[in-house]
NUPAMAR-700250 format. One record per residue: residue number from 1; residue in three letters; x, y, z of N, C-alpha, C in turn. Coordinates in steps of 0.1 Angstrom, whole numbers, plus 5000, padded with zeros to 4 digits. Atoms other than C-alpha are relative to their C-alpha. Layout:
<pts>
+------+---------+------+------+------+------+------+------+------+------+------+
: pagu : tordren :   nu :   nv :   nw :  cau :  cav :  caw :   cu :   cv :   cw :
+------+---------+------+------+------+------+------+------+------+------+------+
:  NUM :     ala :    X :    Y :    Z :    X :    Y :    Z :    X :    Y :    Z :
...
+------+---------+------+------+------+------+------+------+------+------+------+
</pts>
This chain:
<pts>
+------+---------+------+------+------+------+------+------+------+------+------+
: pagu : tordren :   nu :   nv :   nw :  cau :  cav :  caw :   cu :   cv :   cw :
+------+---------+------+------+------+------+------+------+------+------+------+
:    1 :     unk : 5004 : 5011 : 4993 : 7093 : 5990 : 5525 : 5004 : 5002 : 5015 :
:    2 :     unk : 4997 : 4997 : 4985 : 7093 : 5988 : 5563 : 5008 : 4989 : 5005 :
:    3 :     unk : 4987 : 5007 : 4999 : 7123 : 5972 : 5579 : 4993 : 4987 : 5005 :
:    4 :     unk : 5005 : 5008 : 4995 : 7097 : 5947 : 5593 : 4995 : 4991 : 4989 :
:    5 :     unk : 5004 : 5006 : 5017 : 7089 : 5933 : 5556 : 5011 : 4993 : 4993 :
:    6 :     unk : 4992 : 5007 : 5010 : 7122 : 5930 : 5547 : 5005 : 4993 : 5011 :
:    7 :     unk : 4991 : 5013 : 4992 : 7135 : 5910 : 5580 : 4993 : 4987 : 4996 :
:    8 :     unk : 5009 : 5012 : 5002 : 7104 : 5888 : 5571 : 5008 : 4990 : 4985 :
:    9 :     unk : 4996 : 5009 : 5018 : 7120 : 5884 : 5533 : 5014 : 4995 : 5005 :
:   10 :     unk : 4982 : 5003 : 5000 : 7159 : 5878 : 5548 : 4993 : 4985 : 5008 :
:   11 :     unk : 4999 : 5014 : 4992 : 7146 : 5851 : 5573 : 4992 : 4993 : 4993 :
:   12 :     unk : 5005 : 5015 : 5007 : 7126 : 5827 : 5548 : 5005 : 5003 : 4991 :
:   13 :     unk : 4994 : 5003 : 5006 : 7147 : 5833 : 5527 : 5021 : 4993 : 5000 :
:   14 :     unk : 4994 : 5007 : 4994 : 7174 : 5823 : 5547 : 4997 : 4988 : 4999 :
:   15 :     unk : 5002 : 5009 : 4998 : 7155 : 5794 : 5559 : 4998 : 4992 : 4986 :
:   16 :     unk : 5000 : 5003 : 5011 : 7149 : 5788 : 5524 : 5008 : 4992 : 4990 :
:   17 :     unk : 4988 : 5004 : 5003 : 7181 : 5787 : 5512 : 5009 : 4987 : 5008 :
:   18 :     unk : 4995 : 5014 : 4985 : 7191 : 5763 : 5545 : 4995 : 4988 : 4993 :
:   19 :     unk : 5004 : 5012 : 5007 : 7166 : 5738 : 5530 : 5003 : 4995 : 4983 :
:   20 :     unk : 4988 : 5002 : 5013 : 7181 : 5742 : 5496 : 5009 : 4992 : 5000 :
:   21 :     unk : 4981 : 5000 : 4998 : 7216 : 5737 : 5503 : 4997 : 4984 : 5002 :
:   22 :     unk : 5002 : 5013 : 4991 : 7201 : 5706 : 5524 : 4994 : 4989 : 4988 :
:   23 :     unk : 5002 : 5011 : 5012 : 7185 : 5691 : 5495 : 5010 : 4995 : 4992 :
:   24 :     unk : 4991 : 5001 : 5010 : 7211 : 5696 : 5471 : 5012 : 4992 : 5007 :
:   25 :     unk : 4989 : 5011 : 4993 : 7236 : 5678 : 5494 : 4997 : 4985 : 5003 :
:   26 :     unk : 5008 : 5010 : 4993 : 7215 : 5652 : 5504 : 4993 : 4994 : 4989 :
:   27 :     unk : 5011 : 5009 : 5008 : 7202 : 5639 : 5471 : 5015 : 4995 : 4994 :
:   28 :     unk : 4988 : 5003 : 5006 : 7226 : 5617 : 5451 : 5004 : 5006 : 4990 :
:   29 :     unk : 4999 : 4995 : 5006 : 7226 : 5630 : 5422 : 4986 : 5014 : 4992 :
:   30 :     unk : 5008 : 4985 : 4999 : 7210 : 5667 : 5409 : 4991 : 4991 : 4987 :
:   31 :     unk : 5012 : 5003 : 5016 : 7179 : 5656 : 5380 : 4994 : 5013 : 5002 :
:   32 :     unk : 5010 : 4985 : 5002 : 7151 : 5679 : 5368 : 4993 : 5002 : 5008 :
:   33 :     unk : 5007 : 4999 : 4993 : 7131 : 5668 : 5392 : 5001 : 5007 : 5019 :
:   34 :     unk : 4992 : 4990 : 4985 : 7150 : 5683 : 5424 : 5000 : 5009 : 4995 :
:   35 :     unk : 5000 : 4990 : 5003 : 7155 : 5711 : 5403 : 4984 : 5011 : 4995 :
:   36 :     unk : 5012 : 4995 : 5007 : 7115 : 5714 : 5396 : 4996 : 5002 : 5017 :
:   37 :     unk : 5002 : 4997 : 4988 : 7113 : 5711 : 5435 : 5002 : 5012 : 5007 :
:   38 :     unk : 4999 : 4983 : 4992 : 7132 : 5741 : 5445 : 4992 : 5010 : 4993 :
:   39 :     unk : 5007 : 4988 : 5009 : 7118 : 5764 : 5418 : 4985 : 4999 : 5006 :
:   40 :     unk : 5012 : 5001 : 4998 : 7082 : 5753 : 5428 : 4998 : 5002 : 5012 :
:   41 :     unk : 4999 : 4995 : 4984 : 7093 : 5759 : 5468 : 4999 : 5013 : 5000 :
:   42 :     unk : 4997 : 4987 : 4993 : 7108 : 5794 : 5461 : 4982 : 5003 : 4993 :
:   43 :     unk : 5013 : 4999 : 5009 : 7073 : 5800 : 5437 : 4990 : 5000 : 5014 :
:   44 :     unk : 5008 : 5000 : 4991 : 7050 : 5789 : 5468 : 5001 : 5009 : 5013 :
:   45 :     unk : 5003 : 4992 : 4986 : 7068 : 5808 : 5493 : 4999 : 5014 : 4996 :
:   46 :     unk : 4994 : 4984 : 5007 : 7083 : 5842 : 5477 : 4986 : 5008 : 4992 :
:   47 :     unk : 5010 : 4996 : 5008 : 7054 : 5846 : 5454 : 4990 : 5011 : 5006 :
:   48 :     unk : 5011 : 4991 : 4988 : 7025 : 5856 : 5481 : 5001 : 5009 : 5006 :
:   49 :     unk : 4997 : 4994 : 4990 : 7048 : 5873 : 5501 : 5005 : 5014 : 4991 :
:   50 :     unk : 4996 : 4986 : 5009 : 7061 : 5896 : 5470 : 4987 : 5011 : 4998 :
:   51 :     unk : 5011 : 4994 : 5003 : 7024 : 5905 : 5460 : 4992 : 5006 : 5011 :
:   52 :     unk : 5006 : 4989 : 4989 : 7011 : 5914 : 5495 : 5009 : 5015 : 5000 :
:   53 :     unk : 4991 : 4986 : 4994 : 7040 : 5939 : 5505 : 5004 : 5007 : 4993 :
:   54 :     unk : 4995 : 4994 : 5011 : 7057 : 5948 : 5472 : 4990 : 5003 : 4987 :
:   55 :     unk : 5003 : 4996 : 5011 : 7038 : 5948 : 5443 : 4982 : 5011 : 5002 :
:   56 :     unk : 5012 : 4993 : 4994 : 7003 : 5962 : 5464 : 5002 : 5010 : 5005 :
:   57 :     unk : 4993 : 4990 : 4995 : 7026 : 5984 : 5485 : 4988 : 5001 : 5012 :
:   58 :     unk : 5005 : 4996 : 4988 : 7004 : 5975 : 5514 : 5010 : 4993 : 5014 :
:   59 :     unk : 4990 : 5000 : 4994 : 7025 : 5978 : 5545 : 4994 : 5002 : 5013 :
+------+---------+------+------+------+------+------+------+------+------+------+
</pts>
């Protein structure tokens, strides 16, 4: 992978993680439903971004 693919995967997943952290602080208590939220966030972002660069190997 080109170093330009993986800064792309550190910084939203950074930012990712930021808005995580921020939910899970900021709700009162943890349900399924915050927990169906992040899973369905990393899913929309990580997902598209795995199958372009990684699983196609177009770069």
């Amino acid at each position: 992978m080109k170093t330009s693919v993986i800064l792309r995967f550190a910084i939203l997943g950074l930012l990712w993680l930021g808005l995580v952290t921020y939910i899970v602080v900021n709700t009162p208590k943890f349900t399924l439903y915050t927990a169906f939220v992040i899973v369905a966030s990393a899913i929309i972002i990580f997902v598209p971004i795995y199958k372009k660069y990684v699983k196609n190997g177009n770069q």
